[in-house]
C-alpha positions, 0 to 999 in steps of 0.5 A: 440554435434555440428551438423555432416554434412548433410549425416552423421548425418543422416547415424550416430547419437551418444548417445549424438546427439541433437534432431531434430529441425524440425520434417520432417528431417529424423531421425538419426540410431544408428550405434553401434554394440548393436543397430544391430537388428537382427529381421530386413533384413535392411541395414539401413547404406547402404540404409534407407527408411525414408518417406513412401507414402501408397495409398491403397484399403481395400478390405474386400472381398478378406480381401487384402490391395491392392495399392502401397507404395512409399519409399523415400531412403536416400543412402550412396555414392555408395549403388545400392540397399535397403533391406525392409522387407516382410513378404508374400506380393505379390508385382506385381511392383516395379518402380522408381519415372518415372514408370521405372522398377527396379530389385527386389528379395525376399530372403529365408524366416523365418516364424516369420521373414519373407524374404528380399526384395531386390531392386535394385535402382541404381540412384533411390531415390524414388521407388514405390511398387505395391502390395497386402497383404495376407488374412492371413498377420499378422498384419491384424485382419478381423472380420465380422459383427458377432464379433463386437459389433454392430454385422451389419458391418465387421471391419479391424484393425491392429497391428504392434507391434513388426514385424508384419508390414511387412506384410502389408507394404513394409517398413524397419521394425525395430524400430530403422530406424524412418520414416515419413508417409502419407496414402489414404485408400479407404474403403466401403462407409458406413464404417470410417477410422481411422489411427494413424497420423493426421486425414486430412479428418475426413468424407472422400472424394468421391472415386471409386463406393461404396467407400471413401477415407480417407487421413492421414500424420504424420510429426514426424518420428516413428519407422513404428511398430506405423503405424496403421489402423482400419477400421468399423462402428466406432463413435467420441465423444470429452473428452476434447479440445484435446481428444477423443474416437472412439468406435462402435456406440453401446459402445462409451456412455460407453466408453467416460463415463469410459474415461473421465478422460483422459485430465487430463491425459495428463495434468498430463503427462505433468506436468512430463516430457514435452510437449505432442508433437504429437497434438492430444491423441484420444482413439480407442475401439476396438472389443474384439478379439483385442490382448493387452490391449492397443496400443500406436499408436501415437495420437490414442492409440487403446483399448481393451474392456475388461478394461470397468469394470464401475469402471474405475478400469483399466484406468491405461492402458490409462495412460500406452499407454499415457505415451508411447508418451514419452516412447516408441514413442519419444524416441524408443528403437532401438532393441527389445533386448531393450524392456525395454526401451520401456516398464520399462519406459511406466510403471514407468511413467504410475504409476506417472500419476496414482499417479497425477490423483488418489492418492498415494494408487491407485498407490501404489496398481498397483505396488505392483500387478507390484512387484507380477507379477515380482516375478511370471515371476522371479520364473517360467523364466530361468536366461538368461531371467530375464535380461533387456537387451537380445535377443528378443526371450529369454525375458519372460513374463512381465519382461521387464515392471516390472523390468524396472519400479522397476530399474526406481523407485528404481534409483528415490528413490536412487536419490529422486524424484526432481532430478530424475524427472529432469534428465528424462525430459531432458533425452526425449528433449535430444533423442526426436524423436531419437532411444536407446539403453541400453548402451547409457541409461546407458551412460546418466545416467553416464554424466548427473545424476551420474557425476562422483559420485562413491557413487551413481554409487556403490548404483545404480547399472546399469550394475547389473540391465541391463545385469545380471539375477535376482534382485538386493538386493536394489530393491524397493517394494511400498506396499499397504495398500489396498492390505494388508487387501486383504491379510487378507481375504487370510489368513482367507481362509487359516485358513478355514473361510466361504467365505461369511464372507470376505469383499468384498464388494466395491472390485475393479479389483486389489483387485479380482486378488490380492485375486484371485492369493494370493490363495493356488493353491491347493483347495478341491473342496467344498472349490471351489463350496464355493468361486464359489456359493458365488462370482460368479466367474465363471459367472463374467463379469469382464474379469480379474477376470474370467481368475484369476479365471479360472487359479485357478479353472482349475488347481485343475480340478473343472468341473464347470470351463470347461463351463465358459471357454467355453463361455470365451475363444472365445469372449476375445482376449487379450492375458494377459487374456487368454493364462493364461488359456490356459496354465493352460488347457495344464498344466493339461495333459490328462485332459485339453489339450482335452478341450484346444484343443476343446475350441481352435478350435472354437475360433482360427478363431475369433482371431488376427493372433497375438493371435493365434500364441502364443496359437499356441505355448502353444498347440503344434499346427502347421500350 
């Protein structure tokens, strides 16, 4: 498709639009009736921000971002003002370029959505925001010295994903409305800053007293959900010519020991699907209370801790957060009705680099687990939930990872792989930098794979898989040969032989949580006491066997579970791993959910807001 003219180009894009050549043009919306987003108060087709400028004070004792943000506004002939979102900002000012004051108002709020904040901009195409951020916004995680590991400096860091910029940033935040950002970010003196873009003063510049200030940009256009920041005693050590790893002091040895397979990570992404485009792939490791696994903030994923096992047996995060640098960060799904988009994609490719770097079992051994997960959430969801493509708040689970990557890899075998990995590389130099929605996938795959194959289209299946619940029968399940031998050593169990007879020596993460899972659900408790003396499953250091563990032993009521999820629960933040157990305590009735409640009480002060909120919800707790 030729080029639209200057303005509508950049009010409309359609599925078949080029990508940007030049990273600092504003990106294209989608303007189709299923790109709508629902989660966001923008009018993207009226008035779009498409540069945002931060200059911001992080205060650590009020636990305020203070400053200003200033927006660059692309508006259709006509419009007279722009709608951002909000989410308990308290703005003071709002100006034109010249410091002339504009009209604004905050609308009705939504407690997940947060409000409208609407500007009057009349002739202004740059407006400048003064404002501060809540103690309570929740993007924004605020730790003192006690919960870092170094345990002497407080630490800040963020978490936009899906809507929880808003809180932070006066933008419009929707995924599909790309914009382009800089920052200055004044900081403690004796603390870093780091922020997902390019790092224009790694050491920082003098500042106010007390302070310095750290200036960062990204010239690509990201769906602002990846705008990120953490703030603390945080140390760099290089893994190769273009990556890295930032930790605590106390944990980047053991941190760049466990990463050091990354470059060739992204040699092998790249070897896949196209040119890393972003410079540089550095790592963050964060503090345990971080929510998820991993963040693909662009050019620094940030990290949980608790994938540090000594065996690198959960380096496939790296891989995952690496491979949202294609999918997911280039090419962006629209809505979040379209997660999958992001995260089918991110876990078929995450899969293909583990293949490249660690073999065909070690992958084989993660998709089948993906295949366990799949049938679990497809088991426990309601139908409407089990589609691709929905409205957000019904997706459940981690259906849109495991039954995205299955329609991937099953579209790859249908196809075989040299076709299929043709078709995906030029699918992300087609839509770089561009937003996506299911249907225009779906037509992309019907112009530039299928063809007009009626054969290949009847076998492929794409409306069954996108739009309707459950699995197609031509679904394909990768098998392990690993996890098969795990499986005996279930069914010895099963068959009541000792638990010092299994061969577990030389098990890795993946093999402990096929064990784990695969278990009868309902155990005696001598057989429990058994598994637990021989194992010791209950003091394990590996946190994902602790929670695998920890749902079993707390679903069968066994007394000695109580006190390991005592010490557990407070000190892990990532949700994978304990909103499991948490729903198994509340599970329980009359006996868990006291000890729920308890353990809660202590910990819910040291999680993100993020994290907090969802065990919120499983403990019928309301603030």
């Amino acid at each position: 498709m030729n080029r639209l003219s200057a303005l509508a180009a950049l009010l409309l894009v359609s599925a078949g639009a080029p990508a940007l050549a030049a990273p600092a043009t504003p990106a294209p919306i989608l303007t189709t009736a299923e790109a709508r987003d629902a989660l966001t108060y923008a009018r993207p087709e009226i008035a779009r921000v498409t540069h945002v400028a931060l200059d911001l004070t992080a205060d650590f004792a009020s636990k305020q971002m203070r400053g200003t943000a200033t927006l660059d506004i692309l508006a259709a002939p006509g419009a007279k003002e722009v709608v951002l979102d909000d989410k308990g900002l308290v703005i003071d000012t709002i100006t034109d370029a010249r410091g002339n004051r504009l009209n604004w108002s905050v609308g009705k709020a939504d407690t997940y959505k947060g409000a409208p904040l609407t500007v009057r901009i009349g002739t202004a195409r740059r407006i400048v925001i003064g404002y501060r951020s809540q103690p309570s916004a929740s993007a924004l995680g605020w730790l003192p010295p006690e919960l870092t590991a170094g345990k002497r400096k407080p630490y800040l860091f963020s978490q936009g994903q899906a809507i929880e910029n808003r809180s932070w940033i006066p933008t419009q935040d929707s995924p599909g409305i790309r914009q382009t950002w800089e920052a200055r970010i004044a900081v403690p003196a004796d603390l870093t800053a780091v922020m997902s873009g390019e790092r224009l003063t790694p050491k920082g510049e003098p500042g106010p007293a007390g302070m310095k200030r750290y200036r960062f940009r990204m010239t690509h256009p990201v769906p602002p959900y990846l705008i990120a920041s953490a703030i603390g005693d945080i140390a760099f050590r290089p893994l190769g010519p273009r990556t890295g790893v930032y930790a605590e002091p106390v944990t980047l040895a053991a941190a760049a020991k466990e990463l050091d397979d990354t470059e060739k990570m992204v040699t092998a992404a790249e070897s896949l699907y196209g040119p890393y485009r972003w410079g540089r792939y550095d790592l963050l490791v964060l503090p345990p209370s971080f929510p998820y696994g991993g963040m693909e903030n662009p050019t620094l994923t940030f990290l949980t801790p608790t994938m540090f096992t000594g065996d690198k047996a959960n380096v496939d995060v790296v891989a995952h957060e690496l491979a949202h640098s294609w999918s997911g960060n280039l090419v962006t799904n629209a809505t979040w009705s379209d997660t999958w988009l992001n995260e089918g994609f991110t876990t078929y490719f995450e899969n293909r680099i583990d293949e490249i770097v660690y073999g065909t079992e070690r992958a084989a051994t993660l998709a089948d687990l993906s295949w366990d997960d799949l049938q679990r959430d497809l088991k426990e969801a309601k139908p409407a939930a089990t589609r691709l493509h929905g409205e957000p708040e019904e997706l459940y689970g981690q259906l849109a990872y495991d039954k995205g990557s299955t329609f991937l890899r099953t579209i790859e075998r249908t196809v075989g792989r040299a076709r299929w990995d043709a078709y995906l590389r030029s699918y992300f130099d087609r839509h770089a930098f561009q937003p996506q929605t299911t249907a225009g996938f779906l037509a992309d795959l019907r112009a530039n794979l299928i063809r007009g194959d009626r054969d290949l289209e009847a076998k492929l299946k794409l409306d069954d898989w996108a739009y309707k619940p459950g699995l197609p029968d031509s679904a394909v399940h990768v098998r392990s040969a690993t996890l098969a031998k795990v499986d005996e050593s279930i069914r010895a169990v099963e068959a009541g032989a000792p638990i010092a007879s299994l061969p577990t020596a030389g098990w890795g993460t993946q093999e402990w949580q096929r064990f784990l899972n695969g278990l009868p659900r309902t155990l005696p408790q001598a057989r429990l006491a058994e598994l637990d003396r021989t194992l010791g499953l209950s003091a394990s250091p590996n946190a994902y066997v602790r929670s695998a563990w920890l749902v079993l032993a707390i679903g069968n009521r066994y007394p000695p579970a109580v006190a390991s999820a005592e010490e557990y629960l407070p000190r892990i933040g990532r949700m994978l791993l304990i909103r499991p157990v948490y729903r198994a305590l509340a599970e329980q009735g009359d006996w868990g959910m006291p000890i729920a409640r308890r353990i809660y009480a202590r910990a819910r002060p040291v999680y993100h807001p993020v994290t907090a909120a969802s065990v919120d919800k499983i403990l019928g707790r309301k603030e």
